[in-house]
C-alpha positions in Angstrom: -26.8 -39.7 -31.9 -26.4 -43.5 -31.6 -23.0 -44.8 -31.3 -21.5 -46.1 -34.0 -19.8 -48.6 -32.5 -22.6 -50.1 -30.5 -24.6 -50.2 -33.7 -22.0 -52.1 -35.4 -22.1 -54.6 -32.4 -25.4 -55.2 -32.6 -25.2 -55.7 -36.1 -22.2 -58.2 -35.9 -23.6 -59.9 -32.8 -26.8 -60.8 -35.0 -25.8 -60.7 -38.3 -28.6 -58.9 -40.3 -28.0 -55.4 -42.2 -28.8 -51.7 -41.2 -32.4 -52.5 -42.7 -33.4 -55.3 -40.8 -32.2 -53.4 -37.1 -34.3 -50.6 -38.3 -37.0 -52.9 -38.6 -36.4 -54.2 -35.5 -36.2 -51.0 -33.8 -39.2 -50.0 -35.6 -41.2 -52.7 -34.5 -40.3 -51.9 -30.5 -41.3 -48.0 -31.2 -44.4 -49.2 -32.5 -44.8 -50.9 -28.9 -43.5 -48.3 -26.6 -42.6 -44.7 -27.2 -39.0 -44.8 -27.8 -37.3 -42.8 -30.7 -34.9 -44.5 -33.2 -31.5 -44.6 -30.9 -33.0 -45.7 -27.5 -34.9 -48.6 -29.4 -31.3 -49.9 -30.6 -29.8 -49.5 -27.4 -32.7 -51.6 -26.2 -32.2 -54.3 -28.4 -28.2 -53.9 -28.0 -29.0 -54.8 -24.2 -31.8 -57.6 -25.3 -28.7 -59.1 -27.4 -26.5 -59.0 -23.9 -23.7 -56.3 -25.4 -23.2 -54.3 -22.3 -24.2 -51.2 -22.6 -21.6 -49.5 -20.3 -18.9 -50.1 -22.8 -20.5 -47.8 -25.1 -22.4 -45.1 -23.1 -22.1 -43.3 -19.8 -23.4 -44.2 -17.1 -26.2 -42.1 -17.0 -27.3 -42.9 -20.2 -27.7 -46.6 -19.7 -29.9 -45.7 -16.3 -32.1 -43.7 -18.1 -32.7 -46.8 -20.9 -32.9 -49.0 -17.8 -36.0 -46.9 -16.7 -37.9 -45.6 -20.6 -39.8 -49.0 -20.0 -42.6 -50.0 -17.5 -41.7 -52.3 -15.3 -44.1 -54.8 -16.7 -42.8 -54.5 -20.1 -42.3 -57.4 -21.6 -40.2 -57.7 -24.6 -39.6 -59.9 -27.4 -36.4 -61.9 -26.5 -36.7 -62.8 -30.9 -35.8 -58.6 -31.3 -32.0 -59.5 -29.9 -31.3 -63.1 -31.4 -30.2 -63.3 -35.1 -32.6 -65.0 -37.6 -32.7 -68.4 -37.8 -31.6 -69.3 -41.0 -28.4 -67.2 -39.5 -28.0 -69.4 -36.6 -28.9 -72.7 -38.4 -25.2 -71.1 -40.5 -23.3 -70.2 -37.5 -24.2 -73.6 -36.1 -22.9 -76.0 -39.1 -19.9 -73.4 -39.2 -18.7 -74.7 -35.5 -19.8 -78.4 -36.4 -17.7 -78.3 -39.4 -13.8 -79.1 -39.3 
């Protein structure tokens, strides 16, 4: 079961809905065999949210190690979307 607080982290930290982190997690099962919770995590870590404030220890060793160690992910699963960021930009530039 996939903490609900670490989802809602990931979701805050990149601004998109439930639908579009399924879609994102969806698209890194189709790349490696992950199920649904482990591909969040992933992309929680991708994002920088440390996963040891949500998870035991031994949890976030064994997501450290479901990956080869010549995966290579797409850094674009853990940054928002752009239009978001062009948003968040103009919100900091603006008095």
């Amino acid at each position: 079961m996939l903490n609900r607080r670490l989802r809602r982290a990931v979701l805050d930290q990149l601004g998109i809905t439930r639908q579009a982190l399924s879609l994102r997690a969806k698209k890194l099962k189709s790349l490696y065999p992950l199920n649904t919770t482990d591909a969040v995590c992933l992309i929680a870590d991708l994002c920088g949210i440390p996963l040891d404030q949500y998870l035991r220890r031994d949890e976030v060793v064994r997501l450290k190690g479901l990956l080869p160690p010549h995966a290579v992910l797409d850094r674009r699963l853990g940054q928002p979307p752009p239009a978001y960021r062009q948003r968040k930009a103009s919100k900091k530039t603006s008095p």
